[in-house]
KOLDOLO-844601 format. One record per residue (C-alpha): residue number from 1; residue in one letter; chain; z, y, x. Coordinates in steps of 0.001 Angstrom, whole numbers, plus 500000, padded with zeros to 6 digits. Layout:
REM residues N
   pos   code   unit       zz       yy       xx
   NUM      a      A        Z        Y        X
...
//
This chain:
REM residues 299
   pos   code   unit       zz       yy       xx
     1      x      A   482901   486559   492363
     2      x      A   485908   485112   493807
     3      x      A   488074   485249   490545
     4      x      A   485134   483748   488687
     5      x      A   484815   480699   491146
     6      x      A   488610   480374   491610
     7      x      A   490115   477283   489452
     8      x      A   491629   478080   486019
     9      x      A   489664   479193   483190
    10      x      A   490535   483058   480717
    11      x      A   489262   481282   477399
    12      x      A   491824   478238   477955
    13      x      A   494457   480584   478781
    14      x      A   493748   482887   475771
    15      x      A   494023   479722   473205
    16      x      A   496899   478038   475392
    17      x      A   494833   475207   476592
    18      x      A   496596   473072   478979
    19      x      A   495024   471459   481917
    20      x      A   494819   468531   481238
    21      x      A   493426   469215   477642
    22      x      A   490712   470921   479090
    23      x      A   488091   468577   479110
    24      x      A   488950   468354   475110
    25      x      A   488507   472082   474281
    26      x      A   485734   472362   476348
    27      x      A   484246   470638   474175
    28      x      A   485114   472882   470563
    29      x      A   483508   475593   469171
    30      x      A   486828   478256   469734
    31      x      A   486303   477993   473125
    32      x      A   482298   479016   473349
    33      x      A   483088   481747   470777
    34      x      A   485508   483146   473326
    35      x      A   483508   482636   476187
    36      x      A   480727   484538   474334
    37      x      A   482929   487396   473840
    38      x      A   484135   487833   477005
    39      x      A   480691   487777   478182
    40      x      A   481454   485112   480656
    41      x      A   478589   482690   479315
    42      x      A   476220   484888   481018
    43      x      A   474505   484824   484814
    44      x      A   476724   486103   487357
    45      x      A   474176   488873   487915
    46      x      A   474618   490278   484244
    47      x      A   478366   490215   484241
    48      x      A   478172   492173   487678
    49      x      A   475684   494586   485860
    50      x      A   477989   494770   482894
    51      x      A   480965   495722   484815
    52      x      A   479481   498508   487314
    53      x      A   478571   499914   484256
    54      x      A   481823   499674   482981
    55      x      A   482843   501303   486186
    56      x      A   480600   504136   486388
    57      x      A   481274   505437   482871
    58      x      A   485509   504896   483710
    59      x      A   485725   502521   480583
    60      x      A   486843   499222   482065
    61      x      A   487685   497822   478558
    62      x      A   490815   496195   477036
    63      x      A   493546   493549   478639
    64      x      A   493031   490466   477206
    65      x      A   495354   488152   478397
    66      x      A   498179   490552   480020
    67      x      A   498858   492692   476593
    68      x      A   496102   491496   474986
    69      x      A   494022   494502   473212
    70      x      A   495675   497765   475082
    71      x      A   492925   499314   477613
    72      x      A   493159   498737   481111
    73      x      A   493120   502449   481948
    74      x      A   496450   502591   479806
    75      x      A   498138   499678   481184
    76      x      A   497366   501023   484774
    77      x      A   498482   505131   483418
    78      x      A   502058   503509   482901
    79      x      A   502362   501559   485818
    80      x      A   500735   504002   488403
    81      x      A   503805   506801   489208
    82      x      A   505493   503449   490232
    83      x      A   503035   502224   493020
    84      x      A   502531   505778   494151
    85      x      A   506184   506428   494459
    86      x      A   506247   503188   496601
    87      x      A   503709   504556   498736
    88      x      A   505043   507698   499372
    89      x      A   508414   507237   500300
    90      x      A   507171   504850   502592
    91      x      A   504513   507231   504003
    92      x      A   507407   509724   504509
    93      x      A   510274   507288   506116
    94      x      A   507664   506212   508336
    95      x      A   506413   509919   509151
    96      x      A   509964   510676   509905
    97      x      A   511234   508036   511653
    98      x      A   508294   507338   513896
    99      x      A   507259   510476   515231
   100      x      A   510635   511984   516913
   101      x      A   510973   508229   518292
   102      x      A   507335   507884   519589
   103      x      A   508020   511669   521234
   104      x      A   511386   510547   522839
   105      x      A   510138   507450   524205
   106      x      A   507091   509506   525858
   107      x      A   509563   512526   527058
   108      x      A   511671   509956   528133
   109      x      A   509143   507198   529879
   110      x      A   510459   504119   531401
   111      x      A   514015   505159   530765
   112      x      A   516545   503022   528733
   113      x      A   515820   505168   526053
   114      x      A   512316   504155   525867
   115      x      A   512581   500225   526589
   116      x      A   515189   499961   523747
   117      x      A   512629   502274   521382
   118      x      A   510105   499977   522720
   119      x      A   511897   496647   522350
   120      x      A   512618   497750   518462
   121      x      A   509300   498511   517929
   122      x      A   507744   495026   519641
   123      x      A   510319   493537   517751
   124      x      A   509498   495101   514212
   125      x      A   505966   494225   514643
   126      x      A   506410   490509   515063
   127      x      A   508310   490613   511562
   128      x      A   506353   490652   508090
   129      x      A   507462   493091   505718
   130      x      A   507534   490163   503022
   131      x      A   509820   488036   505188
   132      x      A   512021   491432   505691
   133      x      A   512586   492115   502023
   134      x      A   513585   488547   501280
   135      x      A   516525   488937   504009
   136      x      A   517230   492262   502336
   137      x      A   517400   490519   499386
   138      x      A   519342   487435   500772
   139      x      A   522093   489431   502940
   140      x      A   522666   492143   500288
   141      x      A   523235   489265   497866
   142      x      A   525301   486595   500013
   143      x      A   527303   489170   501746
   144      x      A   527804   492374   499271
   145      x      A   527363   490843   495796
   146      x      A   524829   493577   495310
   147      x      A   521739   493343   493154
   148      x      A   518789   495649   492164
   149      x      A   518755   497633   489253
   150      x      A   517196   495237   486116
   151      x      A   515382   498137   484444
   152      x      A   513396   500647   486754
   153      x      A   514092   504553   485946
   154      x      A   512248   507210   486723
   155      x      A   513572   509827   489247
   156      x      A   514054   512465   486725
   157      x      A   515798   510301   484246
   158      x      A   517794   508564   486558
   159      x      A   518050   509590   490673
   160      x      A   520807   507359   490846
   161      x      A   519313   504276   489476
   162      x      A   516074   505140   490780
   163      x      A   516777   505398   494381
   164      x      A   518725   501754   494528
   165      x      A   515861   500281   493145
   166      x      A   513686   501649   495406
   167      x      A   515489   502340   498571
   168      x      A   515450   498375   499819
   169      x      A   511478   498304   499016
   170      x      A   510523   500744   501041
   171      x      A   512812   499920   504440
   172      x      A   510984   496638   504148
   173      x      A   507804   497963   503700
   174      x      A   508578   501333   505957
   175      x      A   509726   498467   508859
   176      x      A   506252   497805   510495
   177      x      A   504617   500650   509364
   178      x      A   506997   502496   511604
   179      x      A   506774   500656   514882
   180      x      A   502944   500788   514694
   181      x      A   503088   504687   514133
   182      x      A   505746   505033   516679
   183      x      A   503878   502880   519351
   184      x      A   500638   505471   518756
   185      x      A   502467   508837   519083
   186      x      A   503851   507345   522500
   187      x      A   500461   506520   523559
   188      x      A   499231   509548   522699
   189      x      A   501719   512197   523640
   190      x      A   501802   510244   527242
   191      x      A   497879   511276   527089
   192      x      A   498616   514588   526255
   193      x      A   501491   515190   528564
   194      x      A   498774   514253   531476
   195      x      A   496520   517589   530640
   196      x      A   496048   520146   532104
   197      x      A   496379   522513   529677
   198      x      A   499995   521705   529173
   199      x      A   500753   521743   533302
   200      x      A   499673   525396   532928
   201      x      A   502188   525626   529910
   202      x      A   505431   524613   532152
   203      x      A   504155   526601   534687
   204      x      A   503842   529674   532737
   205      x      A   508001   529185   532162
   206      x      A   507371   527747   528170
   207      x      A   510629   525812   527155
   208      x      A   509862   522253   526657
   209      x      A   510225   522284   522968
   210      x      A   507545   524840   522344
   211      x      A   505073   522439   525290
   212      x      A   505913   519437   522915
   213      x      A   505800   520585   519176
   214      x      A   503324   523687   519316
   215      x      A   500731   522426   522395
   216      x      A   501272   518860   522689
   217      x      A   501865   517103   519318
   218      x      A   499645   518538   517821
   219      x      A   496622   517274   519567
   220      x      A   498617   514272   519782
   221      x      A   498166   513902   515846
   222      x      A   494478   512763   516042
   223      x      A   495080   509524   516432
   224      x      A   498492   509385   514781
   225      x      A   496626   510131   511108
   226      x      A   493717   508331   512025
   227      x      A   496486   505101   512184
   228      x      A   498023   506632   509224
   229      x      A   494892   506556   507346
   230      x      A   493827   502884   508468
   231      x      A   497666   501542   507781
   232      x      A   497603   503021   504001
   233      x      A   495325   499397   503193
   234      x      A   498939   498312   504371
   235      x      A   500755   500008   502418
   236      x      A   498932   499245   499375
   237      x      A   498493   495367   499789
   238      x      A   502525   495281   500786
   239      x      A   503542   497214   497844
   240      x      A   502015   494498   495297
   241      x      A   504509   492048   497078
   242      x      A   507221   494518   497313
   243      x      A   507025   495234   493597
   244      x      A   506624   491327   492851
   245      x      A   509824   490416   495046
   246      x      A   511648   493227   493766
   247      x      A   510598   493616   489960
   248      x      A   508800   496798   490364
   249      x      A   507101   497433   487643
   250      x      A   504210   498844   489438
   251      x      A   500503   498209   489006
   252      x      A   500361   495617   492316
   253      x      A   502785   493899   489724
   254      x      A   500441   494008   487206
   255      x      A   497840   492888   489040
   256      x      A   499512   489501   490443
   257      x      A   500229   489009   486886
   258      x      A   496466   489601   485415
   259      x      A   495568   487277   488512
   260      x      A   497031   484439   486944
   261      x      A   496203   484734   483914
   262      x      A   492444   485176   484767
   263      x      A   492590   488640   483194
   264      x      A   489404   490040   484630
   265      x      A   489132   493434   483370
   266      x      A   492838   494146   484495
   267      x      A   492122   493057   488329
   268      x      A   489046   494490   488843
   269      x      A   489662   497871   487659
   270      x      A   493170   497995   489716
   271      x      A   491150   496446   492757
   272      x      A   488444   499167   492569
   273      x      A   491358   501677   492041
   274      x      A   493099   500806   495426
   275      x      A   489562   501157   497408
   276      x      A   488919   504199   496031
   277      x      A   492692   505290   497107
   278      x      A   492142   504115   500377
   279      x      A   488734   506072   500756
   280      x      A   489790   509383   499399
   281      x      A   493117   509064   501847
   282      x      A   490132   508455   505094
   283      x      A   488492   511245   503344
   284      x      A   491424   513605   503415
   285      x      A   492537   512697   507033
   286      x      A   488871   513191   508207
   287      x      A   489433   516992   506849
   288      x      A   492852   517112   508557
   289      x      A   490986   516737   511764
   290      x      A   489535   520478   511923
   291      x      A   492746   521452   510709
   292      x      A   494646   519855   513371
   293      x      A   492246   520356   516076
   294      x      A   489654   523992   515694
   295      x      A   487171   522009   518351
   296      x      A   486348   519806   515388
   297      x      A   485197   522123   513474
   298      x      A   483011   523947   516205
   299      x      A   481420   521090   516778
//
């Protein structure tokens, strides 16, 4: 609905109509024909119709404006390993990074070691990952003469060339993601630390490393994947403006560039591909909760 209300018009960019020549080809028979083709001549209601049917039997068409006459499903096939690459390194810096901080700064409670993890943390959250890749961009330019990769490379053709294209993305997009991760395993592993159940662990003479990794983060995890699962909506919506400030060649790439050029098919198929992402990831963690925690699953 939104792309069919916004301003601009797919038939005047498919014949290279100009704004201000629109009220002229309006007006001329090329422009109805294509209008007719695309459908878009009929009730909102039947174009909605059209495309859930589209959806259901996973044939969203052909691009028509991005590379005009190549399907959608191909176009997306080429640029997926790109945006899921994105997604997983980040994932994994974040994993790494924020969980042996959030632990220390709980083990360690209103230390210096957990004001400064704290202060970081306040401090990434306050700055957009957007804002944080254009200083990348701007420092590693200004002050080292260094610049990106121009052509992106897979890891197994090139680790090289693939990891300096990538590396900068993901700190910028790994940034926030981080401190909020790192701010929930605190909470919870303060929470946990508070039981019972691991009082009885100290007092039964269990080194603190086996009370922290095998009793207490564990149940601390609940609410650490639940985040995770929430903050992959994140991930996804920063990646199309990580790939668009760094010239991945990703599908959130592909879809700021179908966006303005009114390519429908193109936006709406990589739109309903990120929701269903997002859903199976919610699905997943849900089924990491009887994993993580056996009550779960005798309730």
């Amino acid at each position: 609905m939104i792309l069919r209300v916004a301003p601009g018009d797919v038939a005047l960019v498919m014949i290279g109509g100009a704004e201000s020549d629109e009220f002229v080809v309006m007006e001329t028979e090329e422009y109805e024909k294509i209008r007719a083709m695309l459908g878009l001549d009929d009730p909102l209601p039947v174009q909605y119709l059209k495309w859930l049917r589209d959806v259901v039997t996973l044939n969203p068409g052909e691009s028509i404006t991005v590379t005009s006459g190549i399907a959608v499903i191909q176009l997306v096939k080429e640029r997926l390993p790109v945006t899921l690459q994105l997604a997983a390194y980040t994932l994994l810096v974040a994993f790494v990074i924020s969980i042996p901080l959030g632990i220390i700064s709980a083990v360690r409670q209103d230390t210096w070691v957990d004001y400064s993890i704290r202060s970081v943390t306040i401090f990434g959250l306050a700055m957009p990952n957007f804002w944080v890749a254009s200083l990348f961009i701007l420092f590693l330019v200004a002050w080292f003469n260094w610049s990106p990769p121009i052509f992106y490379t897979h890891l197994w053709e090139s680790p090289g060339n693939h990891l300096a294209m990538l590396v900068w993305p993901v700190l910028a997009l790994s940034w926030s993601f981080s401190c909020i991760l790192t701010r929930m395993t605190r909470s919870a592993m303060l929470e946990v630390l508070r039981q019972d159940y691991m009082r009885t662990a100290q007092a039964k003479g269990l080194t603190e490393r086996v009370r922290l990794f095998r009793h207490g983060l564990r149940n601390a995890m609940l609410p650490v994947l639940t985040l995770m699962g929430l903050q992959l909506s994140g991930v996804l919506a920063g990646s199309v403006v990580m790939e668009t400030i760094f010239g991945l060649p990703g599908v959130g790439s592909l879809a700021i560039h179908a966006i303005q050029l009114r390519d429908f098919a193109v936006v709406q198929f990589v739109i309903t591909l990120f929701v269903v992402k997002v859903l199976v990831v919610n699905l997943v963690v849900d089924m990491m909760y009887g994993w993580m925690d056996p009550r779960i699953r005798y309730a």
